[in-house]
C-alpha positions in Angstrom: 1.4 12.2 3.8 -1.0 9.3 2.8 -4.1 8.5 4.4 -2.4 5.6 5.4 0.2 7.5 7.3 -2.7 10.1 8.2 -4.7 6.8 10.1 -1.3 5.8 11.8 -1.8 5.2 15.5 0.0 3.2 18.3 -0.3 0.4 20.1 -1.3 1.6 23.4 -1.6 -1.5 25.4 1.9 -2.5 24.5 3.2 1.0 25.8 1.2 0.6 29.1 2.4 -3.1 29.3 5.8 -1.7 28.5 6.0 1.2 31.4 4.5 -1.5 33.8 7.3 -4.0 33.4 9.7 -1.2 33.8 8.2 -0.1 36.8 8.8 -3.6 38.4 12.3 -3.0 38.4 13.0 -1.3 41.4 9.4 -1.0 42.6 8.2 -0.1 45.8 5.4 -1.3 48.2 3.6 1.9 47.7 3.4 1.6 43.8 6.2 3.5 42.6 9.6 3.0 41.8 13.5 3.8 43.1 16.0 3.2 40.8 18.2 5.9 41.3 21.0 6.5 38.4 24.3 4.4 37.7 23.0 1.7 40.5 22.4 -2.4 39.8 18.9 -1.4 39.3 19.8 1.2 36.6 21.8 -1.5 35.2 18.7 -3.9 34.8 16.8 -0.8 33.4 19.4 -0.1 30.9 19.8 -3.4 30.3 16.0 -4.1 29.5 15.1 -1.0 27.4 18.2 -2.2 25.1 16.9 -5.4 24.5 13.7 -4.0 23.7 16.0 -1.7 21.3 17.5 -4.2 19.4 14.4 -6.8 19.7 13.3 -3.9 17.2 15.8 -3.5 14.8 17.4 -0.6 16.6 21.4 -0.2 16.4 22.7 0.7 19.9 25.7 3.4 21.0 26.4 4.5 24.1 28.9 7.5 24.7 31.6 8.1 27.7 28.5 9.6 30.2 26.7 6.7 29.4 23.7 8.3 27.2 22.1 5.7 25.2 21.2 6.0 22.0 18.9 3.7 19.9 19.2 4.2 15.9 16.4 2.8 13.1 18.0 3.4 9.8 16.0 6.5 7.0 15.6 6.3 3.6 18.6 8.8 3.5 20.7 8.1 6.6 23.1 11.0 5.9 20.4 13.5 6.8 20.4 14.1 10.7 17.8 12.0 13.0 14.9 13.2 14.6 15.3 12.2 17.9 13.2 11.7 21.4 13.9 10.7 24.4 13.8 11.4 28.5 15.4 9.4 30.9 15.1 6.3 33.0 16.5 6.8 36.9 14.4 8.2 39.1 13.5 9.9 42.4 14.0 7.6 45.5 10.5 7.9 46.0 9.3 8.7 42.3 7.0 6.7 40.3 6.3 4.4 36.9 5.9 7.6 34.4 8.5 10.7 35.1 11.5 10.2 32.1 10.2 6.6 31.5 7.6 6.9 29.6 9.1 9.1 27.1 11.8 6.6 26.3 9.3 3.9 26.0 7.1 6.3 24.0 9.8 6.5 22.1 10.4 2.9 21.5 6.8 2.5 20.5 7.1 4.7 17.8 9.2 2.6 16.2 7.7 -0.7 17.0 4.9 1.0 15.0 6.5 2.3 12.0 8.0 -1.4 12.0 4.0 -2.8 12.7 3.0 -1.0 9.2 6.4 -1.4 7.5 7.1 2.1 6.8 10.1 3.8 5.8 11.5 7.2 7.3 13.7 9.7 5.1 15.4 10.6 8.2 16.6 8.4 10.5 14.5 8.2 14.0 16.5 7.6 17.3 15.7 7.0 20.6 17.7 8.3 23.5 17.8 7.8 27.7 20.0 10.4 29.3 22.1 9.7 32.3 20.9 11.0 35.8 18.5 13.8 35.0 17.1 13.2 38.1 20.1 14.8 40.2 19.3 12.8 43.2 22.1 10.5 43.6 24.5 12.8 41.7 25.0 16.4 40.8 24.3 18.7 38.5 20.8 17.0 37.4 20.3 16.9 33.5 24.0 15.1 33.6 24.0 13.3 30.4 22.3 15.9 28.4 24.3 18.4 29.3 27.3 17.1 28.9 26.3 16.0 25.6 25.5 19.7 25.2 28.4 20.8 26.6 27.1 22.9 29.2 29.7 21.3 31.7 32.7 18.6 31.0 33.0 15.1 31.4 35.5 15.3 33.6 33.3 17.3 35.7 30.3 14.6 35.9 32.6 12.1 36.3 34.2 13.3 39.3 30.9 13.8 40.6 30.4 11.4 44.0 27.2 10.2 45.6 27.0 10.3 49.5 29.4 7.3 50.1 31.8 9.0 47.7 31.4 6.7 45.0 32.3 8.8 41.4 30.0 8.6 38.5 32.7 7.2 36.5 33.6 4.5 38.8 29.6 3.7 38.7 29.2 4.0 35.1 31.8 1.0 35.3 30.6 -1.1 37.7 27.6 -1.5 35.7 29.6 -1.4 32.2 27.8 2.0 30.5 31.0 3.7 29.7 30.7 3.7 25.9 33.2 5.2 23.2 31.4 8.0 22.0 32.5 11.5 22.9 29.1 13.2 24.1 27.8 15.7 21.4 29.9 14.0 19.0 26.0 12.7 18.1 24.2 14.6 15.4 20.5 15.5 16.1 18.4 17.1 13.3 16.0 17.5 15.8 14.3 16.7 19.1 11.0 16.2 20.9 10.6 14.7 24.2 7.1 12.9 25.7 6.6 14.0 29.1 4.1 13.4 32.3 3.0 17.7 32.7 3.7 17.5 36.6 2.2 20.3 37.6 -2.1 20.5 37.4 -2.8 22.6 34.6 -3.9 20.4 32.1 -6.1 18.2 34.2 -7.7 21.0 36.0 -8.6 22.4 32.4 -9.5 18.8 31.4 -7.1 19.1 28.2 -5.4 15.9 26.8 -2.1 17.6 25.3 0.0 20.4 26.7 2.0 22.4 24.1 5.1 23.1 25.5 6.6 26.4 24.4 9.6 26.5 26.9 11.1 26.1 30.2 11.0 28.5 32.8 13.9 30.4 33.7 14.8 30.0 37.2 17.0 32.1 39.8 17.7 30.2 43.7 19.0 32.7 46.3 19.5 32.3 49.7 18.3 35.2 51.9 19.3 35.5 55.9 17.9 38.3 57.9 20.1 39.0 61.1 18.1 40.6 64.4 18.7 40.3 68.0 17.9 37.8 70.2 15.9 38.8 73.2 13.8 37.5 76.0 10.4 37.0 74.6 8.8 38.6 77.7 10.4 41.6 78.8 11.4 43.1 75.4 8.4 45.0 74.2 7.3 45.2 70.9 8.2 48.5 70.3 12.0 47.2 71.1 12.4 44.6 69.2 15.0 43.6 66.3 12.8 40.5 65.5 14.3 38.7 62.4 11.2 36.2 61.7 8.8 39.3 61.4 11.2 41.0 58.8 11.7 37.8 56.9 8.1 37.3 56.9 7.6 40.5 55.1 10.0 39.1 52.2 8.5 35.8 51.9 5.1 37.5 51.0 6.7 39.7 48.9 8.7 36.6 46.9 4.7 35.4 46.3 3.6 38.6 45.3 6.3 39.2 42.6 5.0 36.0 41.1 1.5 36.8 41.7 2.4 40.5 39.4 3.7 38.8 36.6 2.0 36.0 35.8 0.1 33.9 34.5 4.0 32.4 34.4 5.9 33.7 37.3 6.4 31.3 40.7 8.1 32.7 43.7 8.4 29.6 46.5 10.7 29.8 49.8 10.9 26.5 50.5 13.3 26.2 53.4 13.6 28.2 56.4 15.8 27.9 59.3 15.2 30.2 62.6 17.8 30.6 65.0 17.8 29.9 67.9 14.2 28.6 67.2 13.4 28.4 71.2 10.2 29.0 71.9 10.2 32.0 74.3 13.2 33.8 72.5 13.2 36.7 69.8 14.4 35.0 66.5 17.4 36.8 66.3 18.8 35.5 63.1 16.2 33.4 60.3 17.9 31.9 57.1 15.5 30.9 54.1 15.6 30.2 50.2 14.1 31.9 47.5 13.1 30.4 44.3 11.6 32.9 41.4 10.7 31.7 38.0 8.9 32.7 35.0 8.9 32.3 31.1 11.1 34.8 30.1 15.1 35.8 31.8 13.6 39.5 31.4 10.5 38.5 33.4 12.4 36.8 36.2 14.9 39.4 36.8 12.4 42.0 37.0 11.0 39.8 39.7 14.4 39.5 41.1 15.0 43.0 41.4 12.0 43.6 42.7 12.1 41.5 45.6 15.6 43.0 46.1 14.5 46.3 46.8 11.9 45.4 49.0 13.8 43.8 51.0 16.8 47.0 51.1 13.5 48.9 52.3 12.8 46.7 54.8 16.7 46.9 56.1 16.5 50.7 56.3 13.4 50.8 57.9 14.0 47.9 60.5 17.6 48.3 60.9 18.3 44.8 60.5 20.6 43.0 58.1 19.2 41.7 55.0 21.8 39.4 52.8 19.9 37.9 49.7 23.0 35.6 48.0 22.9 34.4 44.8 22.8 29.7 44.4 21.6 28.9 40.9 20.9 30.5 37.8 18.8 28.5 34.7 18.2 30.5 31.5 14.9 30.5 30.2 14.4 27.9 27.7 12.4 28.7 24.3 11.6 25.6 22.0 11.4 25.9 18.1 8.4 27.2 16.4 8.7 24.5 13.6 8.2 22.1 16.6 6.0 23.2 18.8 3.9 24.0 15.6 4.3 20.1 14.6 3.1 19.1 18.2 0.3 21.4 17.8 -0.8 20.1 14.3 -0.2 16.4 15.3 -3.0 16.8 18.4 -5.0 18.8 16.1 -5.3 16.4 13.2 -5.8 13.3 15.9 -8.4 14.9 17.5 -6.8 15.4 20.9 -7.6 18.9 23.1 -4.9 20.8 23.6 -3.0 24.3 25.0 0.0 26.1 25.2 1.8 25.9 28.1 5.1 25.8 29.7 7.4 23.7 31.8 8.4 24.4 35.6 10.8 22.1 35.7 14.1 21.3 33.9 14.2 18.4 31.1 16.7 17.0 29.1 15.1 18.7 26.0 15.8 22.3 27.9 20.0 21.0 26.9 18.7 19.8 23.6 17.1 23.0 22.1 20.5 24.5 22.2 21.6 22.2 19.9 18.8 21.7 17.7 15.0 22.6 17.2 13.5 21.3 19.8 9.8 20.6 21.4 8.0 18.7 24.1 4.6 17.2 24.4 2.9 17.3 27.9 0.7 15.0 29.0 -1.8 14.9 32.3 -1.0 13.4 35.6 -3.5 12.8 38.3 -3.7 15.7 40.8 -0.7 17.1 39.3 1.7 14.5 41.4 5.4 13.5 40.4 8.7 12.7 42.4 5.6 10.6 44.5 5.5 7.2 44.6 1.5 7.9 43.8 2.5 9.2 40.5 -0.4 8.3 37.9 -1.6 8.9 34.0 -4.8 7.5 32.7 -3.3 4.9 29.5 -5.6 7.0 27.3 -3.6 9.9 27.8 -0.1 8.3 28.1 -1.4 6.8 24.3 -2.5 9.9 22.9 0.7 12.0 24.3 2.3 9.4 21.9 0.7 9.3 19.4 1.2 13.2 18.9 4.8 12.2 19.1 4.5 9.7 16.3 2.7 12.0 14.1 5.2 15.0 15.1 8.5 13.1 14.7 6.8 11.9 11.0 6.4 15.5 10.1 10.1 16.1 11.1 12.0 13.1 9.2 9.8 12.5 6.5 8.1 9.1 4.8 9.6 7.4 2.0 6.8 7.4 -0.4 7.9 4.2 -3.1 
């Protein structure tokens, strides 16, 4: 590359002005922003970041699940594009920066190659993905992974929120049912901007987080059946006391994680005690588990660990311990060639920067199984997101993209005249 190219930065006012107008639609009094998927207010979303699209140059397609996608021509448009993207709908109580910001991220990037007139061999695309979110419809990550085929179309379609409206019939009512067949898109390869949240880079004060994959993830749900009893005349000694039992394998859910780290997490999140009165014996307690770590290997070896314990605890206690199986996510590696272009982009700009990995799902977890993929993690304040007080400093949010211009460059190429 040329100095030129090497000097290349964005605008990052007209990003932050950008995420703040996008934030108006649907904003809340508390700062943040509900504009849950396949709604009006998606519509006005959709609506705006297209017009920003083609205000650019950008050629526009939208496929049957409603992923849009937001071309600028190469040097050499047979070649595949490089491609980033995230999504637009968010939590009901989420905030300006989750998904958004690395569409908009994206759409800088091209307002900038347009700012200094240069030409990519490969063409660069932009894309939003319908409902990652998952909070009006199911499964989360639609759009992507239909796209990746990882379920059908008929399948998200039939899909129905809680007053049993479909996301076809949605996608409809606000006109995004395009004529693309999802996947039917080419991708030569894909990076995706993202808010970390999670506190590890602002708790080691580092500007740029490397991703090098997505946590694998396992749900269960485990109930432990007792006996309910009279909380005074039972003695302790006579007890079949569910709560204490499942007690034992909610520590032991945290210590897995706590064994094989620095990766693993082992949450229980939801617990239900029956007949949760105060002077009765819990005779029956239901609660999730939710194990994750960087490797499948890793996560099942926590898995099986915390199964045993708790067929330990049911021989010693003589109560019944039923761990059931809810959801399954493979671990998610991203490509070397990426996460290395990432890495040299933040190096050569000057930014700080560390490996690290992603808790939660993205749209780029569907992409990397379709082409080499990477993500670039930025900070968010205290670590919030799906919080209306979701925050980013614009220093970071311009230096997260500018790594992605820089990174996407190395990918597609410049036309050197």
């Amino acid at each position: 590359m040329t100095n030129n190219i090497e000097n290349l930065r964005v605008n990052g006012q007209r990003l932050w002005n950008s995420l703040m107008e996008l934030a108006q639609i649907g904003a809340t009094p508390k700062g943040g922003v509900c504009r849950l998927a396949l709604t009006d207010l998606d519509k006005q979303g959709r609506d705006l970041v297209c017009r920003w699209a083609t205000e650019a140059g950008l050629t526009v397609t939208i496929d049957k699940i409603g992923n849009g996608f937001l071309r600028r021509p190469g040097k050499n448009n047979t070649l595949p594009p490089v491609m980033t993207g995230s999504h637009i709908d968010t939590q009901p109580t989420g905030g300006k920066f989750d998904g958004n910001y690395g569409v908009l991220a994206g759409i800088e990037v091209v307002r900038t190659l347009n700012d200094h007139g240069i030409e990519t061999e490969a063409p660069i695309e932009v894309a939003f993905w319908t409902n990652e979110e998952g909070s009006r419809f199911v499964p989360v990550m639609m759009g992507s992974g239909v796209f990746a085929k990882a379920f059908t179309l008929e399948h998200a379609y039939a899909a129905t929120d809680v007053n049993g409206k479909s996301v076809k019939e949605e996608l409809q009512h606000i006109g995004y049912i395009g004529a693309e067949e999802p996947g039917a898109h080419p991708i030569g390869s894909y990076f995706e901007t993202h808010i970390e949240q999670g506190p590890v880079l602002e708790d080691n004060d580092v500007t740029i987080g490397v991703v090098t994959g997505v946590l694998g993830i396992r749900w269960f749900d485990c109930t432990v059946t007792g006996m309910e009893a009279h909380a005074g005349p039972t003695p302790m000694a006579l007890r079949k006391d569910a709560l204490q039992t499942a007690t034992l394998i909610m520590q032991e859910v945290v210590a897995a994680a706590l064994r094989h780290g620095p990766n693993g997490r082992g949450t229980v999140g939801m617990v239900q005690v029956f007949p949760n009165s105060r002077n009765v014996i819990p005779g029956r307690v239901k609660f999730t588990i939710d194990l994750r770590n960087s490797s499948d290997a890793l996560v099942d070896q926590m898995v099986a660990e915390v199964k045993a314990f708790a067929q330990k605890l049911a021989h010693t206690t003589g109560l019944s311990v039923e761990i059931v199986p809810t959801s399954s996510y493979a671990a998610q590696g991203f490509d070397t060639g990426c996460i290395n272009a990432v890495a040299h982009a933040a190096k050569a700009l000057g930014y700080s920067q560390m490996p690290t990995v992603s808790g939660a799902g993205h749209d780029a977890v569907y992409m990397a199984r379709l082409a080499p993929s990477g993500m670039i993690f930025i900070p968010c304040k205290d670590g919030i997101s799906h919080n209306e007080i979701e925050d980013a400093k614009p220093e970071h949010i311009t230096a997260g993209c500018n790594v992605l211009l820089h990174a996407m460059l190395q990918r597609a190429g410049v036309h050197q005249t």
